[in-house]
C-alpha positions as CSV (number, residue, x, y, z in Angstrom):
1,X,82.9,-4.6,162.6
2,X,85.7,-7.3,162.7
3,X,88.8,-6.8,160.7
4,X,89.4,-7.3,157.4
5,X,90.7,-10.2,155.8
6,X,91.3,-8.5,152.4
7,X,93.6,-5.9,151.5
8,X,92.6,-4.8,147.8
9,X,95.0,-3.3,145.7
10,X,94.6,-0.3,143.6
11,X,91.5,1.4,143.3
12,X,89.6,-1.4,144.6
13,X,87.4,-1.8,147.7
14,X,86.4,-4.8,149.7
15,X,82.4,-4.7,150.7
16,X,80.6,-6.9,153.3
17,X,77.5,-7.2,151.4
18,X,74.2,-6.9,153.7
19,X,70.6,-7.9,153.3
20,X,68.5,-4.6,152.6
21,X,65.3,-4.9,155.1
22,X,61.8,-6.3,153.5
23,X,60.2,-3.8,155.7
24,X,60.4,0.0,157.2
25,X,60.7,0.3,161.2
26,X,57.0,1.2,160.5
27,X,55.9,-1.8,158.5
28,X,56.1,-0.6,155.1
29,X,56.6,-3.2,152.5
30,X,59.4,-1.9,150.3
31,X,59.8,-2.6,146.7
32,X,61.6,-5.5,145.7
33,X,63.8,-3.4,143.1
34,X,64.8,-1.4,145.5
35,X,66.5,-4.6,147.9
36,X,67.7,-5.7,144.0
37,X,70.4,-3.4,144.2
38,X,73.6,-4.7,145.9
39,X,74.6,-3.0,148.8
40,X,77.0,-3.3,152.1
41,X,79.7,-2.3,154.1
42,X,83.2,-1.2,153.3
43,X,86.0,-2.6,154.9
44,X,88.6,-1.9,153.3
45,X,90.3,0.3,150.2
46,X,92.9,-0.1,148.2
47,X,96.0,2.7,148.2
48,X,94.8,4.6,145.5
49,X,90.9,4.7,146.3
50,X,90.3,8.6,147.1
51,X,87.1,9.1,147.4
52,X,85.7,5.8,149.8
53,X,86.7,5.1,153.2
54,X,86.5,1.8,155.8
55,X,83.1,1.5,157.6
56,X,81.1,3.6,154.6
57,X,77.6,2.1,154.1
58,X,77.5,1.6,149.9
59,X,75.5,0.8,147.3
60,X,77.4,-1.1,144.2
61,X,76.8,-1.8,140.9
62,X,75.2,-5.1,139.5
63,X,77.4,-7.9,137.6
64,X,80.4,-6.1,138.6
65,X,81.4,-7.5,141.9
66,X,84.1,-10.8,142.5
67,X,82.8,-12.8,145.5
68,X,85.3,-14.4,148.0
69,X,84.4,-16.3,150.8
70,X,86.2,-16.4,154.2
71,X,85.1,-18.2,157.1
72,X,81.6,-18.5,155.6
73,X,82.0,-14.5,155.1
74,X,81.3,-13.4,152.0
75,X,83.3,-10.3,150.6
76,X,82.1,-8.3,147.1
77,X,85.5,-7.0,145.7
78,X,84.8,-3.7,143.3
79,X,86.4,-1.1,141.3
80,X,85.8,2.5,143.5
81,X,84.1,3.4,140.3
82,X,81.7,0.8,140.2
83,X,80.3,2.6,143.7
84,X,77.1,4.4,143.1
85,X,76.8,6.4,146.1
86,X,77.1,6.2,149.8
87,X,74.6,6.2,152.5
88,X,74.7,8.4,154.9
């Protein structure tokens, strides 16, 4: 994972969104609500964030997220508590 340009401030979080897969490893089409929800990697957390960590796999809530674009990156910037849970 290459470094962060971000550093969020409070309890916010800086997410490398990521394109769910259309299929399983066995060829299972998955539903398309399921790749609706918007998900990634985090790469960074602000100071008071206690609960998330750098390199967590996430998925976020809708509507919620600020988009910034670096270097044709894109980064979601999110409250902690907008996080619905983390993939393990």
């Amino acid at each position: 994972m290459n470094k962060c340009p971000l550093l969020p401030t409070g309890t916010r979080v800086v997410i490398q969104a990521s394109v769910p897969p259309l299929k399983t490893a066995r060829g299972l089409l998955l539903l398309r609500s399921i790749n609706d929800q918007p998900q990634g990697t985090v790469c960074a957390v602000g100071p008071d964030c206690t609960y998330l960590q750098a390199g967590q796999f996430v998925v976020y809530k809708k509507y919620v997220e600020t988009i910034v674009t670096i270097d044709a990156d894109p980064y979601s910037l999110v409250k902690e508590d907008d996080v619905l849970c983390v993939i393990a």
